[in-house]
PDB file of N, H, CA, C and O in Angstrom:
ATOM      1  N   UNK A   1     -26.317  21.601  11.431  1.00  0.00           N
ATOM      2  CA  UNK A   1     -25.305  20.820  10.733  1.00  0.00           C
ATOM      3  C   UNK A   1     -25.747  19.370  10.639  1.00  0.00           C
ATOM      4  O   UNK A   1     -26.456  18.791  11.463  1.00  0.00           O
ATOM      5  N   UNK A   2     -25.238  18.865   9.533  1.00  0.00           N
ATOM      6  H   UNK A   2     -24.663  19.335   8.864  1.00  0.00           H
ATOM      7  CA  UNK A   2     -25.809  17.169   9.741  1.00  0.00           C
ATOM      8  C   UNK A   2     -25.121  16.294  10.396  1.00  0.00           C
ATOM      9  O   UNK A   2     -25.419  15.101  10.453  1.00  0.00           O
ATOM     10  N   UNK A   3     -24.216  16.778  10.904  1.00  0.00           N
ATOM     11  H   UNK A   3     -23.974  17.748  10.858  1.00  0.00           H
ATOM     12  CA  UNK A   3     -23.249  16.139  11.813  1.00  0.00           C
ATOM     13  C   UNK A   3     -24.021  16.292  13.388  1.00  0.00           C
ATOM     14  O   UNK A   3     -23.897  15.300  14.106  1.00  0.00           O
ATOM     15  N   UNK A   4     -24.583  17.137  13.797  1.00  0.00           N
ATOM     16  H   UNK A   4     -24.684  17.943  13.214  1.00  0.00           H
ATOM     17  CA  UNK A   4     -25.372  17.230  14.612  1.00  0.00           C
ATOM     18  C   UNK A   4     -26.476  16.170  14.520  1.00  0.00           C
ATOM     19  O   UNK A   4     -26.647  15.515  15.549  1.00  0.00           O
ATOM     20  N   UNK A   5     -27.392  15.836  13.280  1.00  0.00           N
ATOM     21  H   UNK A   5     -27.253  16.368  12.445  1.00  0.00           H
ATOM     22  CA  UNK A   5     -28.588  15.537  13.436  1.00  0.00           C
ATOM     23  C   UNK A   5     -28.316  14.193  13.372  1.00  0.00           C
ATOM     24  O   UNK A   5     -28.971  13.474  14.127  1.00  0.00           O
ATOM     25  N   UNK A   6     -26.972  13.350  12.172  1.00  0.00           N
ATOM     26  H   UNK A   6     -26.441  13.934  11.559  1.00  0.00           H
ATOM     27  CA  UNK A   6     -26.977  12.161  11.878  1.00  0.00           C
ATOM     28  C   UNK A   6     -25.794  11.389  13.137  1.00  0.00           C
ATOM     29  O   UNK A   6     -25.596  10.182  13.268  1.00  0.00           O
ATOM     30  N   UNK A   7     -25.207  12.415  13.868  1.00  0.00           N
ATOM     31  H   UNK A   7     -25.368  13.396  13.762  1.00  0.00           H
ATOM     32  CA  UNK A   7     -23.923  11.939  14.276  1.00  0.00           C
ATOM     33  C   UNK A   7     -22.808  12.065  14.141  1.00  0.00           C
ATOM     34  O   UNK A   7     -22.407  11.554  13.096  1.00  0.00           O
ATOM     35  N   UNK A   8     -22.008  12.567  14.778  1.00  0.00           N
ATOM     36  H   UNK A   8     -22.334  12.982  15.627  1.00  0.00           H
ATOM     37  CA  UNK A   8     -20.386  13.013  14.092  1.00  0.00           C
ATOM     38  C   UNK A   8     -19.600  11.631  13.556  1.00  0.00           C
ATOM     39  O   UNK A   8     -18.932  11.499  12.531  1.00  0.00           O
ATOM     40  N   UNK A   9     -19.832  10.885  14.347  1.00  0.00           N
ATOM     41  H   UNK A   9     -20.374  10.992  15.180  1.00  0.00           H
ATOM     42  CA  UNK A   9     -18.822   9.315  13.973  1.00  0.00           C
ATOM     43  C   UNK A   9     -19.733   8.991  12.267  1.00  0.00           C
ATOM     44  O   UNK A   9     -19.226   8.744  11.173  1.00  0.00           O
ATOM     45  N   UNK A  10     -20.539   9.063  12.478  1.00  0.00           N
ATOM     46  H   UNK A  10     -20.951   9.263  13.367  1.00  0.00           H
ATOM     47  CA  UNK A  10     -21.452   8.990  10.998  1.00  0.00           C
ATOM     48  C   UNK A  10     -21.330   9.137   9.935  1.00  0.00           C
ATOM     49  O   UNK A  10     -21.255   8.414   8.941  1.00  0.00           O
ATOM     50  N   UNK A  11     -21.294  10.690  10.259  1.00  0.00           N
ATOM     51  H   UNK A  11     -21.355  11.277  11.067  1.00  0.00           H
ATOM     52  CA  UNK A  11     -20.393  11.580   9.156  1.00  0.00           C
ATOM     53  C   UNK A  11     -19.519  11.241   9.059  1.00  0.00           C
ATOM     54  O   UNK A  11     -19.136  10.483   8.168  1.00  0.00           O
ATOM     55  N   UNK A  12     -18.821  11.730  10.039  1.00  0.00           N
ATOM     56  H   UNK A  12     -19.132  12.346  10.763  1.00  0.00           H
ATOM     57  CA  UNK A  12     -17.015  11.164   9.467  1.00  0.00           C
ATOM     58  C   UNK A  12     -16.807  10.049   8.699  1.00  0.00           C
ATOM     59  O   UNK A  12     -16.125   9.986   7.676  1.00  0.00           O
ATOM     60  N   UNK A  13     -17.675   8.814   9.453  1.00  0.00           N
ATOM     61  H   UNK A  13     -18.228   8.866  10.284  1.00  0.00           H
ATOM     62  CA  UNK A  13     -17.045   7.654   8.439  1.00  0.00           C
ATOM     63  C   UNK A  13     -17.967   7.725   6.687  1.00  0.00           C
ATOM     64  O   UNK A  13     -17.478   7.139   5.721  1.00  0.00           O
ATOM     65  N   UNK A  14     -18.791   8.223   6.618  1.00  0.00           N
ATOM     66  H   UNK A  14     -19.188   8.700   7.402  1.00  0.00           H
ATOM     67  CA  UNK A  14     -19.374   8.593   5.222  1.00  0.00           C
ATOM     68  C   UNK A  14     -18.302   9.127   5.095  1.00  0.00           C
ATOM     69  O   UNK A  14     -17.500   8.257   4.755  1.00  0.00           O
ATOM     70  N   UNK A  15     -17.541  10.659   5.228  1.00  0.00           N
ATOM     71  H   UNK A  15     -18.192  11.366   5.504  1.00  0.00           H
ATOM     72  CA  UNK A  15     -16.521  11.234   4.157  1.00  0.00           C
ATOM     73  C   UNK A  15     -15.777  10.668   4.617  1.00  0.00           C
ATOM     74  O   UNK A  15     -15.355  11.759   5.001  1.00  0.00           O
ATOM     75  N   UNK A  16     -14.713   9.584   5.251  1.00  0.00           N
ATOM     76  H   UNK A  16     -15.056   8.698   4.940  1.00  0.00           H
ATOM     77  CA  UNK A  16     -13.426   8.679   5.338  1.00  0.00           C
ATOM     78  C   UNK A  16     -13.587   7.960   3.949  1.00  0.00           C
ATOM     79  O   UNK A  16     -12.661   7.750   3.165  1.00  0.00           O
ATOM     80  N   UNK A  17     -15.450   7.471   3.687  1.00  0.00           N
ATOM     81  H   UNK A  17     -16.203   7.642   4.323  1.00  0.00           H
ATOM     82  CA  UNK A  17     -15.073   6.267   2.742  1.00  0.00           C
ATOM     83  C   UNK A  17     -15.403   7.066   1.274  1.00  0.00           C
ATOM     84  O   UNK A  17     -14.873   6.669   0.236  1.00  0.00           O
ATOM     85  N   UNK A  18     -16.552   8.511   1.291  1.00  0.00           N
ATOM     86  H   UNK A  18     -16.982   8.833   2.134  1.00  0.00           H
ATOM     87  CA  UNK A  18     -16.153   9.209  -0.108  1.00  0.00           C
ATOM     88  C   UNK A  18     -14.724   9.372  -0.208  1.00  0.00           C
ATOM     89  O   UNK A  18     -14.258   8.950  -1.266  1.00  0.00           O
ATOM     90  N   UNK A  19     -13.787   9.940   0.723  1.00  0.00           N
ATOM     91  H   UNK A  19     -14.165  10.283   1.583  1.00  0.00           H
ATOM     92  CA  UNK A  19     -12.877  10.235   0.020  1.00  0.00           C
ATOM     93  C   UNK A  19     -12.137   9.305  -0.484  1.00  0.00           C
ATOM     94  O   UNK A  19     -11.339   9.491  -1.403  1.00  0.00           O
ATOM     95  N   UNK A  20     -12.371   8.106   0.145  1.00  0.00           N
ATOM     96  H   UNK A  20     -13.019   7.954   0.891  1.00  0.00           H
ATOM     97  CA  UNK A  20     -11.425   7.378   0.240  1.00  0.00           C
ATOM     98  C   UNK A  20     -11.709   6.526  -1.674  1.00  0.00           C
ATOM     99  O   UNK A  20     -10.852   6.044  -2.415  1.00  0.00           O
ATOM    100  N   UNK A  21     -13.071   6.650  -1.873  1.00  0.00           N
ATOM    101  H   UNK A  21     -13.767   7.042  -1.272  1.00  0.00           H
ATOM    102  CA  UNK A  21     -14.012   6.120  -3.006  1.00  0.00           C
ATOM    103  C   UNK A  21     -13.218   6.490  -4.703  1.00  0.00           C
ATOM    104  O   UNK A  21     -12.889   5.852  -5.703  1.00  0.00           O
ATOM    105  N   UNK A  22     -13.187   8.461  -4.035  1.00  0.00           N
ATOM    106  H   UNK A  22     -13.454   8.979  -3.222  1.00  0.00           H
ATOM    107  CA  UNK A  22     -12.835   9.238  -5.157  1.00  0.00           C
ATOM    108  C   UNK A  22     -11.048   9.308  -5.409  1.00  0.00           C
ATOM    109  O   UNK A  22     -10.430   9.684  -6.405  1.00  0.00           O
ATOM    110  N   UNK A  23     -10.456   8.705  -3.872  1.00  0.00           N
ATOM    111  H   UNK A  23     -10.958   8.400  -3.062  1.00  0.00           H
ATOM    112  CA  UNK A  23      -9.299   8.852  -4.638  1.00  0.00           C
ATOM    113  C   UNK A  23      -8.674   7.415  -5.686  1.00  0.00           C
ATOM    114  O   UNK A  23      -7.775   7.364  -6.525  1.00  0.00           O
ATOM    115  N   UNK A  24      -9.853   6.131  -5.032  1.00  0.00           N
ATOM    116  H   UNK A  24     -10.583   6.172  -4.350  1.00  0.00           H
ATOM    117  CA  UNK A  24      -9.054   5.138  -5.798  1.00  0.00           C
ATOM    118  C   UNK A  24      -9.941   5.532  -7.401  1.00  0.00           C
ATOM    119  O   UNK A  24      -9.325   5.456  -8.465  1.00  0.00           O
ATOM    120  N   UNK A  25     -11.004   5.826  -7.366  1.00  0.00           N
ATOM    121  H   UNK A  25     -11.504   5.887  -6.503  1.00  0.00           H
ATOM    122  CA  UNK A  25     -11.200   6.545  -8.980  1.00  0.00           C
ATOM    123  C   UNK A  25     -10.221   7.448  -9.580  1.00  0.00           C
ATOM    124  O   UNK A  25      -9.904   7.447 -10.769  1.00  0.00           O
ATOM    125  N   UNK A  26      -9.843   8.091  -8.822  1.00  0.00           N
ATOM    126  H   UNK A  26     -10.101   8.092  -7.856  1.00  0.00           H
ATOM    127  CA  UNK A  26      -8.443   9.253  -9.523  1.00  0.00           C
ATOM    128  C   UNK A  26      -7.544   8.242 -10.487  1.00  0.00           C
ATOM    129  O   UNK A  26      -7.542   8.423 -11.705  1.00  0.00           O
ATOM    130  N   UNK A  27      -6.893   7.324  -9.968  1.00  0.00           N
ATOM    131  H   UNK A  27      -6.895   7.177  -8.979  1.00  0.00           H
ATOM    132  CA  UNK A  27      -6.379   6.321 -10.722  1.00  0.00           C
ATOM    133  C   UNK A  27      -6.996   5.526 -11.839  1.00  0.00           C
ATOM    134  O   UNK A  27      -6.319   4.716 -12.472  1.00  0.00           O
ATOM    135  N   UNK A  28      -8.134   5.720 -12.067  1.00  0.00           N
ATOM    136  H   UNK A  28      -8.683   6.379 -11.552  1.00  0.00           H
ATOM    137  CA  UNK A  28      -8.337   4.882 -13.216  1.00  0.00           C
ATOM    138  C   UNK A  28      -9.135   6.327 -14.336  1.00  0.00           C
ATOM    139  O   UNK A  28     -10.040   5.973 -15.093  1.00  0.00           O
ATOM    140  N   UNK A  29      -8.901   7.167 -14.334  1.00  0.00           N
ATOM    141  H   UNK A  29      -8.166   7.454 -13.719  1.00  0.00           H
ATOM    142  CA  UNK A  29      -9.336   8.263 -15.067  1.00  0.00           C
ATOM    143  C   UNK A  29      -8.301   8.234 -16.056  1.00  0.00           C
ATOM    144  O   UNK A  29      -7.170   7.817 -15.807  1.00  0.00           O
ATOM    145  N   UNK A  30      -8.850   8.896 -17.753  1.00  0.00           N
ATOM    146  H   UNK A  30      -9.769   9.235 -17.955  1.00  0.00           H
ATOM    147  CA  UNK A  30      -8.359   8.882 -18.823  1.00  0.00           C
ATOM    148  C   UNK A  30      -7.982   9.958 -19.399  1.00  0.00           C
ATOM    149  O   UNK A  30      -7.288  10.110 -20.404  1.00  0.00           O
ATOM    150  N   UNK A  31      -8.607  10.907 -18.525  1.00  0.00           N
ATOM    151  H   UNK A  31      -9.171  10.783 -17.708  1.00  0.00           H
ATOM    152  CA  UNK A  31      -8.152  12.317 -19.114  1.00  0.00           C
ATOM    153  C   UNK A  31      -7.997  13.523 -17.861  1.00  0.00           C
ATOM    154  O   UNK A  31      -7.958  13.258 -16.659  1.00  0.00           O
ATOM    155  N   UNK A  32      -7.936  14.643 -18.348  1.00  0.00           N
ATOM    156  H   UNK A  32      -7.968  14.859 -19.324  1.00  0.00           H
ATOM    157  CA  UNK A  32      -7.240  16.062 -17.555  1.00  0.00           C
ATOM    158  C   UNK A  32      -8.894  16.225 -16.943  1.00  0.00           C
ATOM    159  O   UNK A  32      -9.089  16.571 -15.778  1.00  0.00           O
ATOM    160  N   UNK A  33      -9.777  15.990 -17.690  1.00  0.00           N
ATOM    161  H   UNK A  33      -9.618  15.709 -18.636  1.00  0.00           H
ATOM    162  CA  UNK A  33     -11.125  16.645 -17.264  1.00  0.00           C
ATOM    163  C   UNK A  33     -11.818  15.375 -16.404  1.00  0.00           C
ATOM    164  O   UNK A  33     -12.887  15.472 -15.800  1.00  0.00           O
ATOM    165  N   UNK A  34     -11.265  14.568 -16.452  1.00  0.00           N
ATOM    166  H   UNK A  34     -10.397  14.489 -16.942  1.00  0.00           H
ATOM    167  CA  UNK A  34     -12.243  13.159 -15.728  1.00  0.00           C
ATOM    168  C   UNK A  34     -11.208  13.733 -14.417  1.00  0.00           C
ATOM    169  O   UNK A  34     -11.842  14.444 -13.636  1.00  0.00           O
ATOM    170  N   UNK A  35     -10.200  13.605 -14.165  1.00  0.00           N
ATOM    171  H   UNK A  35      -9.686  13.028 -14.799  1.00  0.00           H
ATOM    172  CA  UNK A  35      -9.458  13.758 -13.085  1.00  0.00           C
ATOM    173  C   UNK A  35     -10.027  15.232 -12.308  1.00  0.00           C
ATOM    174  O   UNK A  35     -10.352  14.972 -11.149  1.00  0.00           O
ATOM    175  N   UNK A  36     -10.166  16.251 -12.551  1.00  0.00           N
ATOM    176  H   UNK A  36      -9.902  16.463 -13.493  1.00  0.00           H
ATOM    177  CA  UNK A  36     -10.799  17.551 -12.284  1.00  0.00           C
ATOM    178  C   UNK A  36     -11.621  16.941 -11.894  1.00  0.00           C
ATOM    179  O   UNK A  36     -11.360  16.661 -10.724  1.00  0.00           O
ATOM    180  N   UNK A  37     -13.249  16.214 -12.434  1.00  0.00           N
ATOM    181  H   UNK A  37     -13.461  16.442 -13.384  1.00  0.00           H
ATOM    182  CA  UNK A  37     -14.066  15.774 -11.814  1.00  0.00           C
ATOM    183  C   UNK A  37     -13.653  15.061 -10.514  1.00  0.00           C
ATOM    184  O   UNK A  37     -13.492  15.658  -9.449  1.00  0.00           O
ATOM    185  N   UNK A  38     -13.516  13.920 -10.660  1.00  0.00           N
ATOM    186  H   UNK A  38     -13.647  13.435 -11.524  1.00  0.00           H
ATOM    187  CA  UNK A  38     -12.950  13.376  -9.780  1.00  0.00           C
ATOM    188  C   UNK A  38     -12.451  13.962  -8.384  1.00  0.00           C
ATOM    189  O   UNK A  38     -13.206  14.052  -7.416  1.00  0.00           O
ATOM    190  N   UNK A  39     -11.510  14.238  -8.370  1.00  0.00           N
ATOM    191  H   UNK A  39     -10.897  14.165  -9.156  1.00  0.00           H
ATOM    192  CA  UNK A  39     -10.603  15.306  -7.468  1.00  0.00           C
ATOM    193  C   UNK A  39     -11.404  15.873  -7.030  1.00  0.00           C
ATOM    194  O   UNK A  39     -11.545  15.489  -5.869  1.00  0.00           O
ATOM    195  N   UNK A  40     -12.388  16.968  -7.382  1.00  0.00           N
ATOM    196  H   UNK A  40     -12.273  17.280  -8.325  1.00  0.00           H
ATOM    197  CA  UNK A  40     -13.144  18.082  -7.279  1.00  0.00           C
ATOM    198  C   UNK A  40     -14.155  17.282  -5.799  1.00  0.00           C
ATOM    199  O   UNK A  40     -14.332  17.822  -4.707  1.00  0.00           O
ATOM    200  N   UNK A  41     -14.694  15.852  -6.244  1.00  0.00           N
ATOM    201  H   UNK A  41     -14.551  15.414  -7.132  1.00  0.00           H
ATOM    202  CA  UNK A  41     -15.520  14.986  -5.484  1.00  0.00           C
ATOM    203  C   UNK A  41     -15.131  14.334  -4.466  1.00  0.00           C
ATOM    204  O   UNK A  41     -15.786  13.729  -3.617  1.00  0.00           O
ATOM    205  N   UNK A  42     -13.575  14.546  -4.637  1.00  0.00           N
ATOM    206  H   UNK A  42     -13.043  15.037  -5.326  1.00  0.00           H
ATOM    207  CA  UNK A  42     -12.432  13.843  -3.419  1.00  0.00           C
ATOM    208  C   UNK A  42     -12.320  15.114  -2.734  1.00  0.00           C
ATOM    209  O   UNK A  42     -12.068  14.985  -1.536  1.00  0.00           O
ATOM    210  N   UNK A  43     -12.447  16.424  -3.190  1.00  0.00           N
ATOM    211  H   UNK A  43     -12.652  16.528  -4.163  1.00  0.00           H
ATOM    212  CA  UNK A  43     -12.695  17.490  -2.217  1.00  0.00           C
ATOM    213  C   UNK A  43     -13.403  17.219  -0.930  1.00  0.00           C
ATOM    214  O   UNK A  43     -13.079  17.125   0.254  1.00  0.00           O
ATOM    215  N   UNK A  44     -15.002  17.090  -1.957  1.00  0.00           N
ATOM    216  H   UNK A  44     -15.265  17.166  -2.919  1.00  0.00           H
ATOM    217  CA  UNK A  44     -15.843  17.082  -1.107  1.00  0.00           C
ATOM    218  C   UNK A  44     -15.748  16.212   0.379  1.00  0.00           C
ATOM    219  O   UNK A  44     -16.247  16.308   1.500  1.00  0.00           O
ATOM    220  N   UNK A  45     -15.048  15.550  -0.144  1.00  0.00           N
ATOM    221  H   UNK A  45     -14.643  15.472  -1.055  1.00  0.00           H
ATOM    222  CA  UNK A  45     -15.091  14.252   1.358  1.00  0.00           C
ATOM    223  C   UNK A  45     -14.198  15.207   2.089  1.00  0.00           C
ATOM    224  O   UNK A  45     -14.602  15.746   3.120  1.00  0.00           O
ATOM    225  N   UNK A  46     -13.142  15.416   1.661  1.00  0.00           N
ATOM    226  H   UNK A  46     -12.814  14.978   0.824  1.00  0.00           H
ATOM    227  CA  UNK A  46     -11.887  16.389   2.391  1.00  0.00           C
ATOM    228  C   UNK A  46     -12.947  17.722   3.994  1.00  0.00           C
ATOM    229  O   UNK A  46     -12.857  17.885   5.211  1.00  0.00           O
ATOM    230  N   UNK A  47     -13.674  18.208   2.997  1.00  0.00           N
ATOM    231  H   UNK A  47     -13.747  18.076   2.009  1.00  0.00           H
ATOM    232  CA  UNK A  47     -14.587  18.886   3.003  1.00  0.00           C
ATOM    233  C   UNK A  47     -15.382  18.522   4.454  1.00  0.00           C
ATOM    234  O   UNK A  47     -15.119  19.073   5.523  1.00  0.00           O
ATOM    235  N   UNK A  48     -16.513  17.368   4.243  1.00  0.00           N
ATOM    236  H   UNK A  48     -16.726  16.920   3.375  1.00  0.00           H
ATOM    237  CA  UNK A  48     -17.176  17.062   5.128  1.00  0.00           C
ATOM    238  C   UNK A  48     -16.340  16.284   6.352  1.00  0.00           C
ATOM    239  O   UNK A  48     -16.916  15.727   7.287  1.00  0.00           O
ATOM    240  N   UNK A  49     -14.972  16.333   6.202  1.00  0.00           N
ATOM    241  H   UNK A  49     -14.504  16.785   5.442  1.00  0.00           H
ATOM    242  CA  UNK A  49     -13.957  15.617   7.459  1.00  0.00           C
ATOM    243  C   UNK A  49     -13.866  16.833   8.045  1.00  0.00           C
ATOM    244  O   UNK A  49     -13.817  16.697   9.268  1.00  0.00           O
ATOM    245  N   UNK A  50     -13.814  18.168   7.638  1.00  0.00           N
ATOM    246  H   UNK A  50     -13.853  18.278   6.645  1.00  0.00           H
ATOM    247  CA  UNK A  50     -12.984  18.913   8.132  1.00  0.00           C
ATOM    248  C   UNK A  50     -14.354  19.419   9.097  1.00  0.00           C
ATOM    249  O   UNK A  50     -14.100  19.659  10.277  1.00  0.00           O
ATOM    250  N   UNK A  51     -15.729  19.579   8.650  1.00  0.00           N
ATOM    251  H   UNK A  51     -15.935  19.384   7.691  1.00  0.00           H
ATOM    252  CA  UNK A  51     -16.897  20.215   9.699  1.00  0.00           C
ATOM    253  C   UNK A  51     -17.389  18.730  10.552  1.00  0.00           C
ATOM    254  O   UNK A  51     -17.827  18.613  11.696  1.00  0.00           O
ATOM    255  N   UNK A  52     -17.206  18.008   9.826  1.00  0.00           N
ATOM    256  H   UNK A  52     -16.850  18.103   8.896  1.00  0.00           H
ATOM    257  CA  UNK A  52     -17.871  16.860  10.885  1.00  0.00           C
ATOM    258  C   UNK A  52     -17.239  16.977  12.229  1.00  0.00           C
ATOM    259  O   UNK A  52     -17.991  16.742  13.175  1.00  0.00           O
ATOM    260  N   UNK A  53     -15.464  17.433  12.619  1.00  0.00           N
ATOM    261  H   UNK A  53     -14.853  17.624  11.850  1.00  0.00           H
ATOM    262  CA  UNK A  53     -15.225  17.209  13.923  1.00  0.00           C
ATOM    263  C   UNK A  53     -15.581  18.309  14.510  1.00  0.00           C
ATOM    264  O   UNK A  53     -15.480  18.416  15.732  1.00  0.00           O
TER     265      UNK A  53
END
């Protein structure tokens, strides 16, 4: 896991600040499909919080 190799506090704070990146982008999106993107990338942080602990 890369939470192993780089550090758990590491990780975590990388996906605290993706997610945190993709949700203030959610707000400035113009359409149904920019937001899907978006979101989809605010997953990902969701994502790497949940194996990093």
């Amino acid at each position: 896991m890369s939470s192993d190799r780089y550090g758990r506090v590491r990780v975590l704070q990388f996906t605290i600040l993706w997610f945190s990146l993709f949700t203030c982008l959610s707000g400035l999106t113009n359409s149904f499909e920019q937001l899907l993107v978006v979101r989809a990338l605010q997953g990902l942080g969701i994502l790497g919080g949940w194996y990093a602990d």
